[in-house]
C-alpha positions as CSV (number, residue, x, y, z in Angstrom):
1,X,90.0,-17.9,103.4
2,X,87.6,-20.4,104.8
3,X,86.8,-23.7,103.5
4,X,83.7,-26.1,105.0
5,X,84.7,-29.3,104.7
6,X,81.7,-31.8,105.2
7,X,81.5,-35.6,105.3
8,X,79.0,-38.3,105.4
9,X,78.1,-40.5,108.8
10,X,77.7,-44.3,108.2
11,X,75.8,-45.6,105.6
12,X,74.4,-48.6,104.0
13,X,75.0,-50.8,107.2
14,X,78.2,-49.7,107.4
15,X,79.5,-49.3,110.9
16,X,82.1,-46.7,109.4
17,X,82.7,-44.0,107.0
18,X,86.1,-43.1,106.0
19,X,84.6,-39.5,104.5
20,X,83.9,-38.5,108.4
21,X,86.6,-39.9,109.5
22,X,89.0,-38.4,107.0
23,X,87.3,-34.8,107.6
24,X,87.6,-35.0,111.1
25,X,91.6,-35.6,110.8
26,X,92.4,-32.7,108.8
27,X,94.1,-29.5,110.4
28,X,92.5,-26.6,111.3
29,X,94.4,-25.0,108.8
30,X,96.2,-25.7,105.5
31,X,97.8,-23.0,104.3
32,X,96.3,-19.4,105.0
33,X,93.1,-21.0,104.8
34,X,91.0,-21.6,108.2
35,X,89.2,-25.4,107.8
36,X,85.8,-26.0,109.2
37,X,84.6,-29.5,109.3
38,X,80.9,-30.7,109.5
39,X,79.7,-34.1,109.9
40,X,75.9,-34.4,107.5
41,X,73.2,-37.0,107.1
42,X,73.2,-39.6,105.1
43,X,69.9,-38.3,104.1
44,X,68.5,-36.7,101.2
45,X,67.7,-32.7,101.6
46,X,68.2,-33.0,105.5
47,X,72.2,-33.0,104.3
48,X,71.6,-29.5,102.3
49,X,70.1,-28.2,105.1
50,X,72.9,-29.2,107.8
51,X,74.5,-27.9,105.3
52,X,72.8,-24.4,104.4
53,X,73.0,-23.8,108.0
54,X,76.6,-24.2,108.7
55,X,77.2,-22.1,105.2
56,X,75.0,-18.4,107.3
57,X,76.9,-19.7,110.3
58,X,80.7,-20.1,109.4
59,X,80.6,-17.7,106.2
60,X,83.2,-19.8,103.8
61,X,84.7,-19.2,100.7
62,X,84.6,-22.8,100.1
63,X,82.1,-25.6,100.4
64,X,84.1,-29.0,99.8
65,X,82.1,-32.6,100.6
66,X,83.4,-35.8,100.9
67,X,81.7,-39.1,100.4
68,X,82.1,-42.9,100.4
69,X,82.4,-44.8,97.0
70,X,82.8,-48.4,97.8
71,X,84.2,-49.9,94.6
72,X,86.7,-47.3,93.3
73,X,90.2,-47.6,93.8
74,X,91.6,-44.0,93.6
75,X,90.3,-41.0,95.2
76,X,87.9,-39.4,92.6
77,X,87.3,-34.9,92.0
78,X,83.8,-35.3,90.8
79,X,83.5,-32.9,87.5
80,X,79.5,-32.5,87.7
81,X,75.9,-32.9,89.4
82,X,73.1,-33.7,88.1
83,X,69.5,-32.6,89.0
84,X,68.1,-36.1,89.9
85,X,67.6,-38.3,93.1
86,X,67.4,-42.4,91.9
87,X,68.3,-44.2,94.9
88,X,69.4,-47.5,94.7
89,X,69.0,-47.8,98.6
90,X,67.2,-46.4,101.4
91,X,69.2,-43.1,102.7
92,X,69.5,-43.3,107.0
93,X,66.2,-42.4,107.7
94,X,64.5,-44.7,104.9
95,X,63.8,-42.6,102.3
96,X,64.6,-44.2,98.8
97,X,63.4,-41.1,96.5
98,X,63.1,-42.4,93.0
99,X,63.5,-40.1,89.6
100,X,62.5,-37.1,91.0
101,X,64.7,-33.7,90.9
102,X,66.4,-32.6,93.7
103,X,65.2,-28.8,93.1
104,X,62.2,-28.7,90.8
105,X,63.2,-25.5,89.5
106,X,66.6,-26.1,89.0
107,X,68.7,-26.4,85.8
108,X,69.5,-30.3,84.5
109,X,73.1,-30.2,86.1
110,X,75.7,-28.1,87.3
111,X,79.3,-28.2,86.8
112,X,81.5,-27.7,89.9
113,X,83.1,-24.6,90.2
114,X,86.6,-25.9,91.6
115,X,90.3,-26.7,89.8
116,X,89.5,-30.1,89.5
117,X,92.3,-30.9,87.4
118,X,95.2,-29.1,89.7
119,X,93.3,-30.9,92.8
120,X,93.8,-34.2,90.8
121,X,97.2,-33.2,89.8
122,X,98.4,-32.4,93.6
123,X,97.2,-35.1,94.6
124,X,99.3,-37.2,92.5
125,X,102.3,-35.5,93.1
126,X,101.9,-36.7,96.5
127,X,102.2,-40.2,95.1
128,X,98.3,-41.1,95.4
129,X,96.0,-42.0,92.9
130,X,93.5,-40.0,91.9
131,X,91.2,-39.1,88.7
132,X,88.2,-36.6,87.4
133,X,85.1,-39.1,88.1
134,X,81.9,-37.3,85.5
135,X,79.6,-39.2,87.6
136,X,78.5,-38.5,91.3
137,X,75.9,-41.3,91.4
138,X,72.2,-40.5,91.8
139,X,72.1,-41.0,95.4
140,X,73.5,-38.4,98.5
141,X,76.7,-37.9,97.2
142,X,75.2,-36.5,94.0
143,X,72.2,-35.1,95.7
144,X,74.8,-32.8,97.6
145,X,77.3,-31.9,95.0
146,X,74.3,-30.2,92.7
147,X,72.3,-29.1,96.2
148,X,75.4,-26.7,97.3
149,X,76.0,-25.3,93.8
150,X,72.5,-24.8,93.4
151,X,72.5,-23.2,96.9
152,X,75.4,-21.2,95.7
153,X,73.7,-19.8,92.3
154,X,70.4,-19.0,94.2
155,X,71.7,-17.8,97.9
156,X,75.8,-17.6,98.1
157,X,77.0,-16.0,94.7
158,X,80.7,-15.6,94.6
159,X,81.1,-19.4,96.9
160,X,82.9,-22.5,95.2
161,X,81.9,-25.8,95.7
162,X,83.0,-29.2,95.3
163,X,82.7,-33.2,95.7
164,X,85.4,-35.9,95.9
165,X,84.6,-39.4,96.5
166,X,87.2,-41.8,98.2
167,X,87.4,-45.5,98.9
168,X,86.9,-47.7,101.1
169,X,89.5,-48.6,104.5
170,X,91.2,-51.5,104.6
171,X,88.7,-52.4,107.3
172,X,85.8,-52.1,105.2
173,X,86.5,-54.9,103.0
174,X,88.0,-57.9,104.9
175,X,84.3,-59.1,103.8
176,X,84.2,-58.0,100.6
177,X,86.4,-60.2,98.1
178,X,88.0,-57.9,95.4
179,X,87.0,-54.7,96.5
180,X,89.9,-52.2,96.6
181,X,90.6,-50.1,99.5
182,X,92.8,-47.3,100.5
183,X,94.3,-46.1,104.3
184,X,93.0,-43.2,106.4
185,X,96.2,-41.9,106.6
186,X,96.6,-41.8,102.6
187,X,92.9,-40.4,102.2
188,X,93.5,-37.5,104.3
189,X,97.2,-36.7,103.1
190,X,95.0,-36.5,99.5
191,X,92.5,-34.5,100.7
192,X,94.7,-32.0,102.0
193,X,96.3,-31.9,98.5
194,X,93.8,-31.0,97.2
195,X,92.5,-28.6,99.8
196,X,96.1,-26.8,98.8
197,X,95.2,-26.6,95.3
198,X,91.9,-25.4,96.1
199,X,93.7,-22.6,97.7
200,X,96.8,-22.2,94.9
201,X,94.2,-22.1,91.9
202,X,91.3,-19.5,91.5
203,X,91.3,-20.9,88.1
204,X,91.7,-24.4,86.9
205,X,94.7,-25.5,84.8
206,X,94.4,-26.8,81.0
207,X,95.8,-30.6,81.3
208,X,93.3,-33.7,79.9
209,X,91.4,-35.2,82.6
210,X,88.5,-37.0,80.2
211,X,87.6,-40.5,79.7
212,X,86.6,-43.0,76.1
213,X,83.8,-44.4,78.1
């Protein structure tokens, strides 16, 4: 198995993101499975395409990204994507595409075709919290977890994709009162969790992972 694991540069004026840096510590493998890592844009459709390429080059079983969510507290498996950019910045070349679909011709959102609930489950049993999040945003992170499904349903049939957001470092918030943050060394020991249960689980397992609100 092969799994393309792909996270964000800096964003936002940030001088770091935790996604790429996370990524970039994983081994190169976990498992029996062979992990590829790919730094993307910040940037709206310029991401899919990094993307797309790297998907004809490396062949994967697996497309899993990674982004930044400055403000939550636990690392979050995103559920769904939805077919909309609304950015509430600029992206890293200063595009800030409002209400418009990512893929015109695409359906209004796409569930993501990984066991969310074991990856959130592993990840827990390593003693780190983590939750289903139904809400990618409307900017990057969002624009890529329903790009690569829709890439997958219109180019790669068969492929699995996914999205988990993470917080920020401890690094990131020394100017930023109340903001939680969570260690490199704890991000990646979840993302490899959940890179195992990825790999345990073809199909999902039935435990409540829903929200009131």
């Amino acid at each position: 198995m092969k799994i393309l694991v792909t996270g964000f540069d800096p964003f936002g004026g940030e001088k770091i993101n935790p996604a790429i840096e996370s990524v970039k510590r994983l081994p190169d493998r976990i498992l029996n499975a062979e992990i590829i890592k790919l730094e993307i844009p910040t940037v709206c459709h310029k991401s899919l395409k990094v993307i797309d390429d790297a998907i004809v080059k490396y062949e994967p079983d697996v497309i899993l990204s990674v982004g930044q969510a400055g403000g939550r507290s636990d690392i979050t498996v995103e559920r769904v994507g939805i077919n909309i950019d609304d950015c509430r910045i600029p992206d890293n070349e200063g595009n800030q595409i409002i209400d418009e679909p990512i893929y015109p011709e695409g359906p209004a959102a796409y569930f993501v075709n990984l066991p969310i609930k074991a990856m959130v489950r592993q990840i827990q049993e390593v003693n780190i919290p983590a939750s289903i999040s139904n809400t990618a945003g409307t900017f990057v992170c969002n624009h890529v977890t329903y790009g690569v499904r829709h890439l997958i349903e219109t180019k790669y049939k068969g492929k699995r994709s996914g999205f988990i957001h993470i917080p920020y470092l401890p690094e990131q918030v020394v100017d930023k009162k109340e903001k939680p943050s969570m260690s490199l060394e704890m991000i990646v020991k979840a993302l490899e969790a959940a890179i195992e249960a990825i790999i345990e689980y073809p199909e999902d397992i039935k435990v409540t992972g829903g929200a009131t609100h």
